[in-house]
C-alpha positions in Angstrom: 0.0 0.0 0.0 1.2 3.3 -0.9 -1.3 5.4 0.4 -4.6 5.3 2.0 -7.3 7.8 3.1 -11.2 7.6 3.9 -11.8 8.1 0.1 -8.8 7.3 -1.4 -6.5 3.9 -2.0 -3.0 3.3 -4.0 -1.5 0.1 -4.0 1.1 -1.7 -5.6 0.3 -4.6 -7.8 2.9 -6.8 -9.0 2.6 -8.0 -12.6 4.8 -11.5 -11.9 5.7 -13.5 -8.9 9.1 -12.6 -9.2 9.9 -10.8 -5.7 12.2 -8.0 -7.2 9.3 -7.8 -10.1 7.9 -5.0 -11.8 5.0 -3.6 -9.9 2.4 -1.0 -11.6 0.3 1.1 -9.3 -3.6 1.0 -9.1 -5.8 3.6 -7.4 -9.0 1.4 -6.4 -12.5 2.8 -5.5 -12.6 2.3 -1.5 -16.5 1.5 -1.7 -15.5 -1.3 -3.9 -12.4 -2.2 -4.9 -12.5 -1.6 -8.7 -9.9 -0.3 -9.9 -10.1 3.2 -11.2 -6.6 3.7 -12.6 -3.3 2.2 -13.3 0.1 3.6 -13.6 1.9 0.7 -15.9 5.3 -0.6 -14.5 8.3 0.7 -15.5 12.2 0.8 -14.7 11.9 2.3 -11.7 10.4 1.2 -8.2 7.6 3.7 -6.1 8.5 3.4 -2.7 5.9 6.5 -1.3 3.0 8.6 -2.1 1.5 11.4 -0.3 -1.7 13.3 -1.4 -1.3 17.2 -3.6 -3.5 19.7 -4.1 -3.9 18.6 -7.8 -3.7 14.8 -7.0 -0.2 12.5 -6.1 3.4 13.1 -5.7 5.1 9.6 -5.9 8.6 9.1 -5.0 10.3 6.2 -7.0 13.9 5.1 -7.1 16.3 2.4 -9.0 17.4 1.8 -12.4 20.8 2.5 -13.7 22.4 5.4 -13.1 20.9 5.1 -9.7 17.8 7.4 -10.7 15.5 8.6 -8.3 12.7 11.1 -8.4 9.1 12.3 -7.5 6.6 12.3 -10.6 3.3 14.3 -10.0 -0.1 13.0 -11.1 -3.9 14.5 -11.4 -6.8 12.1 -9.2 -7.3 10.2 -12.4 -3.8 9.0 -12.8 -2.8 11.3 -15.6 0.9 12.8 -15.6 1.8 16.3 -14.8 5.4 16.3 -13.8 8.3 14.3 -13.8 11.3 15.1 -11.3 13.9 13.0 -12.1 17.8 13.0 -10.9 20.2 10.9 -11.4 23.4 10.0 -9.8 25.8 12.9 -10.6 23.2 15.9 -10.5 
């Protein structure tokens, strides 16, 4: 679970059994547990998500080049921003 409020639910879903395995996260519909969006897996693993004034900020990490950042997204999943370092910046 990434984050959880009385109307609200992100989780992370993993695609394979594999235990390092890439993992896409799903906003669900607290009344009844459809899913409303997914974010598809990528390269990089979201460790944390906290609630914005336009929708989430999650914080993801990994990769090569040891990239981390904190990508912004409206309450129906859609991308806004992107903040992405890597190693050396």
């Amino acid at each position: 679970m990434l984050y959880q409020d009385a109307n609200t639910l992100l989780v992370l879903t993993a695609l394979t059994p594999r235990r390092d395995g890439p993992r896409s996260v799903q906003r669900l519909d607290v009344r009844d547990g459809r899913i409303l969006w997914s974010k598809p897996a990528g390269a990089y693993e979201f460790e944390q998500a906290v609630r914005t004034t336009d929708g989430f900020a999650l914080h993801y990490r990994g990769g090569p080049d040891y990239v981390h950042g904190i990508v912004l997204l409206t309450d129906d999943g859609h991308d806004i921003h992107d903040f992405q370092r890597k190693r050396l910046e």
